[in-house]
MIDO-829569 format. One record per residue (C-alpha): residue number from 0; x, y, z. Coordinates in nm, 3 decimals. Example, Ala and Ser with C-alpha at 12.3 -4.5 7.8 and 13.67 -1.06 7.14 Angstrom:
! MIDO-829569
 zaro       u       v       w
    0   1.230  -0.450   0.780
    1   1.367  -0.106   0.714
***
This chain:
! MIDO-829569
 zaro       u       v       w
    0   0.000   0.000   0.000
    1   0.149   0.339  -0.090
    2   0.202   0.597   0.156
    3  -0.057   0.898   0.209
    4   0.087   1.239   0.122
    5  -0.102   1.561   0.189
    6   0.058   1.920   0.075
    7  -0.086   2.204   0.182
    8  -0.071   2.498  -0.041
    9  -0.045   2.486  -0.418
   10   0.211   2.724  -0.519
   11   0.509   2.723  -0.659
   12   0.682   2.463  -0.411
   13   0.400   2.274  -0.304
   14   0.337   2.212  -0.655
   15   0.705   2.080  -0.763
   16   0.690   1.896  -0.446
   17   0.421   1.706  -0.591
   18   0.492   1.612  -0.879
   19   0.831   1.532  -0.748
   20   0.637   1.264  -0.535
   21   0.404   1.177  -0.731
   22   0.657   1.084  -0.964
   23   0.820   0.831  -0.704
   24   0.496   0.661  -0.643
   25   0.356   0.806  -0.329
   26   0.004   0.896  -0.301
   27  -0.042   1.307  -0.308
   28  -0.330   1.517  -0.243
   29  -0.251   1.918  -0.258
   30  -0.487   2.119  -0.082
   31  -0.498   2.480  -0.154
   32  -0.732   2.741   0.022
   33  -0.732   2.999  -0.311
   34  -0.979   2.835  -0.626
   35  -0.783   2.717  -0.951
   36  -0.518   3.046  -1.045
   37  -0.507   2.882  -1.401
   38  -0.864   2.938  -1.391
   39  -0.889   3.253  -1.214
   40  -0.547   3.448  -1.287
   41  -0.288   3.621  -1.047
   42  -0.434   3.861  -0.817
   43  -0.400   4.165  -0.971
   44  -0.069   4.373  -0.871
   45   0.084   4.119  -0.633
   46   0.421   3.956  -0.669
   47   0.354   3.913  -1.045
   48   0.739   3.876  -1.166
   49   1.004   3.628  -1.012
   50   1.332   3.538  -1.119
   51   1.450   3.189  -1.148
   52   1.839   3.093  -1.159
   53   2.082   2.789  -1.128
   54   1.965   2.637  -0.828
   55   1.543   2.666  -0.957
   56   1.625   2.517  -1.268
   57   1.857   2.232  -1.115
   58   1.497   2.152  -0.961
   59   1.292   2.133  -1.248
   60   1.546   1.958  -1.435
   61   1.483   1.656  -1.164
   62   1.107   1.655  -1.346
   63   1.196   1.760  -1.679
   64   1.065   2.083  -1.690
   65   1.320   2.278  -1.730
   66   1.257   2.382  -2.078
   67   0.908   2.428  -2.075
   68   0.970   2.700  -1.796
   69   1.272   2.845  -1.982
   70   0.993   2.884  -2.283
   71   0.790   3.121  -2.084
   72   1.104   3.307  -1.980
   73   1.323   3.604  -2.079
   74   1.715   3.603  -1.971
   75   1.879   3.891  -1.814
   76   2.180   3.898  -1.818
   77   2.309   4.241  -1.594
   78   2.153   4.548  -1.437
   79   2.060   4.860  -1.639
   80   2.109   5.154  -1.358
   81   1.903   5.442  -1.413
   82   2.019   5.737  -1.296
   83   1.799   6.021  -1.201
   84   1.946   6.239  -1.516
   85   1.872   6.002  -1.733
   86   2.210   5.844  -1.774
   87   2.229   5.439  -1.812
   88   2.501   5.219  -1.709
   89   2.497   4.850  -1.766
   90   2.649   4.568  -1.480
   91   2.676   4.256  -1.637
   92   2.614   3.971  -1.385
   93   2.903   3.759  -1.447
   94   3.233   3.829  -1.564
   95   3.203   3.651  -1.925
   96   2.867   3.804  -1.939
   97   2.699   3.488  -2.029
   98   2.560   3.454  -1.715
   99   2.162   3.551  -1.631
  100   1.867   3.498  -1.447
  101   1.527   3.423  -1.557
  102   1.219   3.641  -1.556
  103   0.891   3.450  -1.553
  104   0.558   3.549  -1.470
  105   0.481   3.345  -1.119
  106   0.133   3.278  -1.254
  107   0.272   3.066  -1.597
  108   0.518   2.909  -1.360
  109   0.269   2.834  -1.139
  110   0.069   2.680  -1.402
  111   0.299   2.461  -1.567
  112   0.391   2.329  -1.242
  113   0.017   2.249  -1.140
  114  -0.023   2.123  -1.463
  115   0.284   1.882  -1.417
  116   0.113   1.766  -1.076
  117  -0.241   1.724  -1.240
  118  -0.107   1.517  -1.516
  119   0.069   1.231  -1.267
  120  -0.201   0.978  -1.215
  121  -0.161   0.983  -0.814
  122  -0.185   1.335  -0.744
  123  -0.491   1.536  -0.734
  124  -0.566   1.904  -0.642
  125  -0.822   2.027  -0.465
  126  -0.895   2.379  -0.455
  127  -1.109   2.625  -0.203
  128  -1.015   2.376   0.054
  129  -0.881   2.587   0.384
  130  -0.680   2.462   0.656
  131  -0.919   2.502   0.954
  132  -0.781   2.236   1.234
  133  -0.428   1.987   1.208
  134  -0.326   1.734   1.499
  135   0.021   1.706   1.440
  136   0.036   1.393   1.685
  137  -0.253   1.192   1.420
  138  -0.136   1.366   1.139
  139  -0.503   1.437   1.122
  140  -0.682   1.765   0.897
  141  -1.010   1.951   0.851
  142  -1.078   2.135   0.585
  143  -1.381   2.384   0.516
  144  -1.451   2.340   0.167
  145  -1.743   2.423  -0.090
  146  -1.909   2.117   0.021
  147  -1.873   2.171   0.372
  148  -1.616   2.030   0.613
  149  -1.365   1.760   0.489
  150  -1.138   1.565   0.742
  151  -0.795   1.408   0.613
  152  -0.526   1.220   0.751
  153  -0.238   1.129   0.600
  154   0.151   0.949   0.672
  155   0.293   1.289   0.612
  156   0.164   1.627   0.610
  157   0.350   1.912   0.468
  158   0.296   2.259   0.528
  159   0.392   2.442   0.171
  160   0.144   2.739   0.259
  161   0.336   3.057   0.244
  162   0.440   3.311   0.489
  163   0.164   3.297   0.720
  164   0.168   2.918   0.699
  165  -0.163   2.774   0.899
  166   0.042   2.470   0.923
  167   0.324   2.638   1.097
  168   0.085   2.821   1.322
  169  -0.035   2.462   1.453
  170   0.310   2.377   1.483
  171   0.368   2.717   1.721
  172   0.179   2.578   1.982
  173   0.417   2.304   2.059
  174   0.679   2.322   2.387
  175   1.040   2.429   2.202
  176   0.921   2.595   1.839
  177   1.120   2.939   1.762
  178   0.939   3.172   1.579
  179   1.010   3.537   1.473
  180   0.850   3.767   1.203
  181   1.022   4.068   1.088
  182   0.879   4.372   0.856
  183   1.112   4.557   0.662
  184   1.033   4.942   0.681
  185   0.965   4.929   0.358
  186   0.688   4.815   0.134
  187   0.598   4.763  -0.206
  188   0.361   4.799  -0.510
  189   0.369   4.675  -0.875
  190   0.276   4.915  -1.186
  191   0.330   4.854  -1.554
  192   0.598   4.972  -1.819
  193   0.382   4.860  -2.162
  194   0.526   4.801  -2.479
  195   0.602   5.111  -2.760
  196   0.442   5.017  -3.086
  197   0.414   4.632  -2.991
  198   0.800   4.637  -2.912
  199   0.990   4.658  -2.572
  200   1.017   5.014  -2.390
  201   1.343   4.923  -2.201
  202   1.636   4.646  -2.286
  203   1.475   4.314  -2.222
  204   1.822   4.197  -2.142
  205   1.841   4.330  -1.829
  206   1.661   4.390  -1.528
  207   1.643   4.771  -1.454
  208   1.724   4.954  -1.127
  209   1.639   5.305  -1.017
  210   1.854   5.334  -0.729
  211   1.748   5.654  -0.500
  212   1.929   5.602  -0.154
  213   1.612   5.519   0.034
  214   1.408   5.369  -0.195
  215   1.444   5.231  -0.564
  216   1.200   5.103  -0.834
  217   1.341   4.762  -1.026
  218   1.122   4.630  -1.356
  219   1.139   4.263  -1.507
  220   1.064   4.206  -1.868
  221   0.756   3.985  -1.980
  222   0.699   3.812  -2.284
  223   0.420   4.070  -2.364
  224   0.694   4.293  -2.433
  225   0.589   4.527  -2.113
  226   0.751   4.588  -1.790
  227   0.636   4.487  -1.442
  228   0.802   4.769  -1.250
  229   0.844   4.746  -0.835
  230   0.863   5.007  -0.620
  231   0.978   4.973  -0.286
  232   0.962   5.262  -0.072
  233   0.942   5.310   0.324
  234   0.603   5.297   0.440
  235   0.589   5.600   0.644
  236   0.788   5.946   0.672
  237   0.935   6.145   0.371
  238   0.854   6.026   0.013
  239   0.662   5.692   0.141
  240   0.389   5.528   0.083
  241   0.195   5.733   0.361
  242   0.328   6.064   0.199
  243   0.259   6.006  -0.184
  244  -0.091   5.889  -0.146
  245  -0.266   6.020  -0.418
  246  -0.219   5.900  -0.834
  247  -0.147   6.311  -0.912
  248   0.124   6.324  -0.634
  249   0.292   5.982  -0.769
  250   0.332   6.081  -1.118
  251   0.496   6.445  -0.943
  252   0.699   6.229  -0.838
  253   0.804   5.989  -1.087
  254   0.877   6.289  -1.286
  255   1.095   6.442  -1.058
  256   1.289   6.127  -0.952
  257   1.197   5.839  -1.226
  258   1.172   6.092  -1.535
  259   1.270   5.797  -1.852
  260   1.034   5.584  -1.679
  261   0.718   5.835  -1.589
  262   0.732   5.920  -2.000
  263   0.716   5.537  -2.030
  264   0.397   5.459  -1.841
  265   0.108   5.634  -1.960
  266  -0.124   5.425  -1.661
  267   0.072   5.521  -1.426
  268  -0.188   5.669  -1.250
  269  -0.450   5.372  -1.298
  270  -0.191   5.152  -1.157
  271  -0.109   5.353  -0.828
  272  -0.430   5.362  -0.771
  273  -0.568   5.035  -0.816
  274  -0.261   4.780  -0.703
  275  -0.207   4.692  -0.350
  276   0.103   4.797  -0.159
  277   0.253   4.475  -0.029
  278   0.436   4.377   0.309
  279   0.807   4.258   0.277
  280   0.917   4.037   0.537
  281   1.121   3.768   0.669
  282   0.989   3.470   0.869
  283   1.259   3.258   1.074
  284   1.125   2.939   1.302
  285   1.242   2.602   1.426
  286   1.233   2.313   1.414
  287   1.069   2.280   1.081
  288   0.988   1.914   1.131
  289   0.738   1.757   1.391
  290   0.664   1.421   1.352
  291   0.527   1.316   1.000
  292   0.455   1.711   0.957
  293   0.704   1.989   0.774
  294   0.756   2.288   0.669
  295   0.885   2.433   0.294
  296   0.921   2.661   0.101
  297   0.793   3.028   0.255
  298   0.649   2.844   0.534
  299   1.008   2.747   0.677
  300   1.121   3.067   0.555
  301   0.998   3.349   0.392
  302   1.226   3.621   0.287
  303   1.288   3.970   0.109
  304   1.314   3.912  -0.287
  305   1.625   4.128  -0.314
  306   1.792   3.867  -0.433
  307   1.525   3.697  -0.656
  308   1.579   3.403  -0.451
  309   1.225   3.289  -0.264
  310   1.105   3.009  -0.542
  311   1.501   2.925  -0.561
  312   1.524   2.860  -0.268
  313   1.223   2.662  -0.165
  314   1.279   2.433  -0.496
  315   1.628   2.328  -0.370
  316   1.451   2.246  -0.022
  317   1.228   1.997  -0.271
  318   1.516   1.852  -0.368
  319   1.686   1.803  -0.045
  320   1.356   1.630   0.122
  321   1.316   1.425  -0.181
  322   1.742   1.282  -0.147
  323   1.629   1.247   0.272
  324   1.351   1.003   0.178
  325   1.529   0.796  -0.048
  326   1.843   0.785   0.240
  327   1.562   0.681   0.450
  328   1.381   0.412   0.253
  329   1.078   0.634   0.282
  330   1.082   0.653   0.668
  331   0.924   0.995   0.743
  332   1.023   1.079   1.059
  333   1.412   1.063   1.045
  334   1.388   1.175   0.673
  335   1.239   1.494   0.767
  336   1.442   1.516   1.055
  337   1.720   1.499   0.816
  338   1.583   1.752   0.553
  339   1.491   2.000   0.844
  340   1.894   2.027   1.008
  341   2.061   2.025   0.614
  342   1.797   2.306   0.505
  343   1.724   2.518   0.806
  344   2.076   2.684   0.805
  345   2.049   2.749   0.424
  346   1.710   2.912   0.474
  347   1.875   3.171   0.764
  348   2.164   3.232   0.535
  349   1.927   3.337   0.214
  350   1.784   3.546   0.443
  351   2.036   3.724   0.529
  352   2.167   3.744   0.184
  353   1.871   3.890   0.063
  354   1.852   4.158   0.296
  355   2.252   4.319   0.254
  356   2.159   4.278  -0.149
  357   1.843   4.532  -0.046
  358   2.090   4.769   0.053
  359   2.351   4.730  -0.250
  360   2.040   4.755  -0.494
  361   1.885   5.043  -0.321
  362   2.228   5.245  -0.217
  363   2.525   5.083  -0.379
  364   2.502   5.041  -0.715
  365   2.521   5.334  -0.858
  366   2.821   5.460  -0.623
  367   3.144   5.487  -0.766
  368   3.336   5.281  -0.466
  369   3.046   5.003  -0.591
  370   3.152   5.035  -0.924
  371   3.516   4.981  -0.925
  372   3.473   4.673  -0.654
  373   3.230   4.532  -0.935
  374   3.470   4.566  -1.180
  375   3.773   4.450  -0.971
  376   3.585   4.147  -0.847
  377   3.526   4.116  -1.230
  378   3.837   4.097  -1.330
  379   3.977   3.861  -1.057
  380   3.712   3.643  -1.163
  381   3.835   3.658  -1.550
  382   4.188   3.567  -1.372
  383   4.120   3.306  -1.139
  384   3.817   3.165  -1.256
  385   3.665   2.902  -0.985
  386   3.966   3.037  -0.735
  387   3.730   3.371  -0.697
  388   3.370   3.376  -0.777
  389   3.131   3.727  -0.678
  390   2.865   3.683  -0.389
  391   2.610   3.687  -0.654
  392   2.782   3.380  -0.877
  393   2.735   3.193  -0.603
  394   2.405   3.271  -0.500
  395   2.255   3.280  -0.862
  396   2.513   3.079  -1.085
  397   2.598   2.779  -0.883
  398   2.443   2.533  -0.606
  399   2.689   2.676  -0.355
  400   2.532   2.613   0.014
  401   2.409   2.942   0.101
  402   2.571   2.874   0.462
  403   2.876   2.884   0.238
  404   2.873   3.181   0.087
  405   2.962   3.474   0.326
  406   3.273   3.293   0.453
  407   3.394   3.225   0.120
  408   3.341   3.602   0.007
  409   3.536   3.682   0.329
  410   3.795   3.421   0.285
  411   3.876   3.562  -0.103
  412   3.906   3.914   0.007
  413   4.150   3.802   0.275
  414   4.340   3.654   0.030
  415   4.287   3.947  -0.233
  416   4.391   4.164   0.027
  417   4.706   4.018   0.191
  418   4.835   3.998  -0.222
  419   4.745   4.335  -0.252
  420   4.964   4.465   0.009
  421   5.223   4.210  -0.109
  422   5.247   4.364  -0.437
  423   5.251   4.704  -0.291
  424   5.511   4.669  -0.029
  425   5.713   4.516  -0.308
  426   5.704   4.788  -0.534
  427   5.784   5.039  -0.262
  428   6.073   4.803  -0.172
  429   6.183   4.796  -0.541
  430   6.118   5.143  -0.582
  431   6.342   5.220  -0.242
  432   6.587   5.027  -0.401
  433   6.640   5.235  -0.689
  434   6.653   5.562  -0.536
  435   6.954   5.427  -0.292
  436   7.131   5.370  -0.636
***
């Protein structure tokens, strides 16, 4: 008799978790509390754009879906800063260039991945079904759902339902689970660049940043040929959220601070007024596991998308519970025991990640002292090749532990350092030299 899987939450990790399953022969039912999105579209204005790199596509390789999602994608391959005058500079990602990351509408990826699910024999989906009790102990659910209450149980339960996981707040209750939520000050809202005479307003090549010290606006490319632009400004005090609360004082000032974008976006207006502004925050907890009950994805740990990381990251974690199983002959208990301690320092480390790129995005990257260390950490790349890779190779090029990356970056400057003032301390010795002559 096969095992009893139950999922709850049908987005973008719950769903490649099930078809990962599914595809290994256990029995999976996904619950989801929202109706069909293929049916009824993303909500309008909300975390429409996401960018997916090495260690999302290692992911969907495991399914063979790579290529189908890389279809309904458009590469980047560097930064285009905008400067407030107008000026553009270009930062390719990687030091051949090559290098990009993936922009992809969350609602197609979505999709194909449900559809991937749908199509395995032993998985099914059921929709407008919300999490209303779980016993962790029995493994045991209710559901309220169009046809009134529903209980489940199930061998293993896991909790793939976003930042404010129901699953994880069942799991809150018990003696020993950390928890903390943190709100960045600032928040965010999505608006439209669309296309100039059926072509692209802006280099689809890139992804485009408006840096402005406290705030910034980023846009993605779609296959449309428009622009889902981002702002993310404080929520309260000077030029926030609070302060520019009206469509007429927004396009002031996008003219005043975004002026090649405001001639771009003729809805500018429109969109200001009718998208939601959107909390960014970071959710941290342990232990994941309980039992035959886990968390993934943004329920384990939500973060900032300064680093276009969230999917990335919670696709790896499918991988990684997928490898514990099969190391544990499909024992639940130790397997997610085992998935929980390997992923639960990666998740922290993304975190943090995430939140220093928020600051280079928003304050760095147009600085001169940011340019040069670009270009220097550029170059040494070019030199040294796998001896020196950039923080953001790592996170976005390779399948580096995340826990890995920070003392690596520290390590290499260390070493870039110390060489430095090796080389200079021998040309002032050779340069000493010649003067006693």
């Amino acid at each position: 008799m096969s095992q009893r899987v139950a999922i709850v939450g049908a987005g973008l990790t719950g769903a490649l978790l099930a078809t990962m399953l599914g595809r290994r022969g256990y029995d999976v039912a996904v619950y989801e509390r929202r109706s069909d999105p293929r049916a009824t579209g993303a909500e309008r204005g909300r975390s429409i754009n996401l960018a997916i790199s090495t260690r999302g596509l290692t992911a969907l390789r495991h399914v063979g879906l790579e290529e189908r999602v890389l279809a309904r994608g458009l590469l980047m391959k560097g930064r285009m800063i905008h400067a407030v005058d107008g000026e553009q500079e270009y930062q390719p990602y990687s030091a051949d260039g090559e290098h990009g990351i993936n922009s992809i509408s969350r609602g197609e990826l979505n999709a194909v991945l449900l559809d991937a699910a749908e199509e395995l024999p032993n998985v099914t989906l059921r929709f407008d079904h919300r999490l209303t009790a779980l016993d962790i102990d029995t493994r045991e659910m209710t559901f309220a759902a169009p046809e009134g209450t529903v209980d489940v149980s199930a061998d293993a339960i896991i909790g793939s339902d976003g930042a404010f996981s129901v699953v994880r707040r069942a799991m809150q209750s018990r003696d020993g689970f950390d928890y903390s939520q943190d709100y960045l000050s600032h928040s965010y809202k999505e608006l439209t660049i669309p296309a100039v005479d059926g072509d692209f307003a802006l280099d689809p090549g890139a992804l485009h940043i408006w840096p402005r010290g406290a705030s910034m606006m980023i846009a993605l490319p779609n296959l449309d040929k428009s622009f889902t632009a981002t702002l993310f400004w404080p929520r309260k005090g000077p030029a926030s959220f609070e302060d520019i609360d009206t469509p007429e004082k927004a396009r002031r000032y996008f003219d005043d601070n975004y002026p090649d974008a405001s001639e771009l976006m003729p809805n500018l207006e429109e969109d200001y007024r009718l998208h939601p502004i959107g909390s960014l925050l970071t959710v941290r907890c342990a232990p994941w596991n309980a039992g035959g009950v886990a968390l993934i994805g943004d329920a384990a740990h939500a973060i900032v998308p300064f680093y276009g990381q969230g999917a990335n990251a919670g696709f790896e974690d499918c991988i990684e519970l997928v490898q514990q199983l099969e190391l544990h002959a499909g024992n639940w208990e130790p397997a997610l025991a085992a998935y929980a301690s390997i992923r639960k320092p990666q998740g922290d480390a993304i975190a943090d990640l995430a939140l220093h790129n928020f600051i280079e995005m928003r304050d760095l990257v147009s600085t001169p002292s940011y340019q040069i260390v670009h270009r220097t950490e550029q170059l040494l790349n070019r030199a040294l090749g796998d001896r020196y890779k950039t923080r953001y190779e790592m996170v976005s090029f390779s399948t580096t532990p995340y826990a890995e990356i920070e003392p690596t970056v520290r390590k290499q400057r260390t070493v870039v350092g110390v060489a430095t003032a090796v080389g200079l301390a021998a040309l002032a010795a050779v340069g000493l030299s010649a003067r006693k002559r």
